[in-house]
Structure formats: structure tokens, C-alpha cells
N, C-alpha and C positions, 0 to 999 in steps of 0.2 A: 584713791588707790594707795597713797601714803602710809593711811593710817594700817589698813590691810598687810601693808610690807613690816611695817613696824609691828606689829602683833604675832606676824610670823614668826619674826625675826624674836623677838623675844621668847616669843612660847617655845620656838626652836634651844635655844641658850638654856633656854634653864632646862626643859627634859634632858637635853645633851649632858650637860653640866651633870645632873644626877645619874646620868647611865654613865658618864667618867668617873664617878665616886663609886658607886655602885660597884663598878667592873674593879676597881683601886683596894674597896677592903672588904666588900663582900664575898666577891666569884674565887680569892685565896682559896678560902676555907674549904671548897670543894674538894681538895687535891688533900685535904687534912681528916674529911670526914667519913667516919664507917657507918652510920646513919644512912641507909637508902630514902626517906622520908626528906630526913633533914638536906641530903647534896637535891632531891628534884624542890625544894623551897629554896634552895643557895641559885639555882640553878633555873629556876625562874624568876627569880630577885629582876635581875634586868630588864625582864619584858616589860615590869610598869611603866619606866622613864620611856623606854624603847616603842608604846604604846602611847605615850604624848604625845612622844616625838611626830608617829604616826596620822595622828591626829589633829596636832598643829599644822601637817603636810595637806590631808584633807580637806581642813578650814581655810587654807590657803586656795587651794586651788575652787573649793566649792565658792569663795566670796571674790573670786576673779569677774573680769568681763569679760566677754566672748571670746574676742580675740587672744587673751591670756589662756585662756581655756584650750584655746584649738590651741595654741604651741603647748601646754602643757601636754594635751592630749597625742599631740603626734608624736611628740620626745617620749613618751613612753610607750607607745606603742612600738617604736621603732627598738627604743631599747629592750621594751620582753620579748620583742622577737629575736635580736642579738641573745641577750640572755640564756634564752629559749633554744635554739639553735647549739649554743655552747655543752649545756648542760645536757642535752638529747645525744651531743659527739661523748662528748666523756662518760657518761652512762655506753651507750654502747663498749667503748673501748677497755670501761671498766669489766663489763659484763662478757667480753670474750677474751679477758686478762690481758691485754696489751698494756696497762696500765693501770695500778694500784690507788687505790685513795679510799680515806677511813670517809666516817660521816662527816667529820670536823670540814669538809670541804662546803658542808651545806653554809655554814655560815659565811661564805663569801659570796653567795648570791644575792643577798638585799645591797651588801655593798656594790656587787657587779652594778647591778640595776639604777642604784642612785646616782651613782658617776655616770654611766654613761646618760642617765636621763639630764642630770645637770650639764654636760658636754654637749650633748645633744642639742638639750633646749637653748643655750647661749648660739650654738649654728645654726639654728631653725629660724630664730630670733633675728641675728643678722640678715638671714636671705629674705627676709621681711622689709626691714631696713634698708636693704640695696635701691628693693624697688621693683 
């Protein structure tokens, strides 16, 4: 299992690393450019690294044992349904104006989801542990 954490972990480090450059001297030039073409190519730049990353998360969890598997599996399940729940209220609240928010808000959903799933799965993990 070692070796699995270690590959993660690496393949995790470096897509990251590149969506940190990425976002550093590419995503600028968005805010610079009158090019419709050129800002949806600035403007998909990130998804490569951001698609590693994804995939590094995948290979992780598909090269688990069982038991890794069912905690992984439950921390996320529990967290798209937090997720899930969040985003269904704000939508509502957005859609009878009680509250305003542009699309820029979609981009805090994959963050929503990985924090809670890493939160998650570190308590899930414990109450395994207990016994």
C-alpha cells in the first residue's frame, strides 16, 4: 500500500504544482485579453493540471483495498450529499432573489467537496479505528 500512497502523492505534487503556475502566469492574461477565442484557451489552461490531478485521485482510490475503498466511498458520498444540499439552498435563494451570486460561486464546489471528503474520510477512518 506504500507504494500506491507514494504515487499519489507524487502525481498529486506535481499536477498541483502546475495548476499553481498555471493559475500564477497564465489565468492574468484573461482580465488583459479582447480575443473571445484566445480568454476560453486562457481560460481552459487549468483544466490539464486540474485533470491530473483528477486522475491521480482516481488511480488512488481505484488501486486501494477494499476497506480503503469503502472509506473513501462513504466520505464522499456523505460529502455530495452536504455539497448537494448546500448548493440546491443557494440556488433556491438565489432564484427567488433573497440572495445574489454571479457564476464565479461555481468554482467553490469541487473545493466544497474535497475538504469535506478529506475531513470526512480522516472521521470515518477513526471510528474504524476505535473499534
Amino acid at each position: 500500500m506504500y507504494a500506491i500512497e507514494r504515487r499519489y502523492r507524487r502525481e498529486l505534487l506535481v499536477s498541483m504544482g502546475a495548476y499553481v503556475i498555471v493559475m500564477l502566469t497564465v489565468w492574468p492574461l484573461v482580465r488583459t485579453t479582447d480575443s473571445t477565442g484566445l480568454r476560453t484557451l486562457i481560460c481552459a489552461a487549468p483544466l490539464l493540471p486540474f485533470g491530473l490531478a483528477l486522475r491521480a485521485m482516481l488511480r488512488h482510490v481505484r488501486d486501494s483495498d477494499e476497506f480503503q475503498r469503502r472509506l473513501h466511498l462513504e466520505a464522499l458520498a456523505i460529502s455530495a450529499l452536504i455539497v448537494s444540499f448546500v448548493s440546491m439552498s443557494a440556488g433556491f435563494l438565489v432564484a427567488a432573489k433573497v440572495i445574489a451570486l454571479d457564476g464565479t460561486v461555481l468554482l467553490w464546489v469541487f473545493p466544497a467537496l474535497a475538504g469535506l471528503f478529506g475531513g470526512l474520510r480522516c472521521l470515518i477512518a477513526r471510528r474504524y479505528d476505535r473499534g
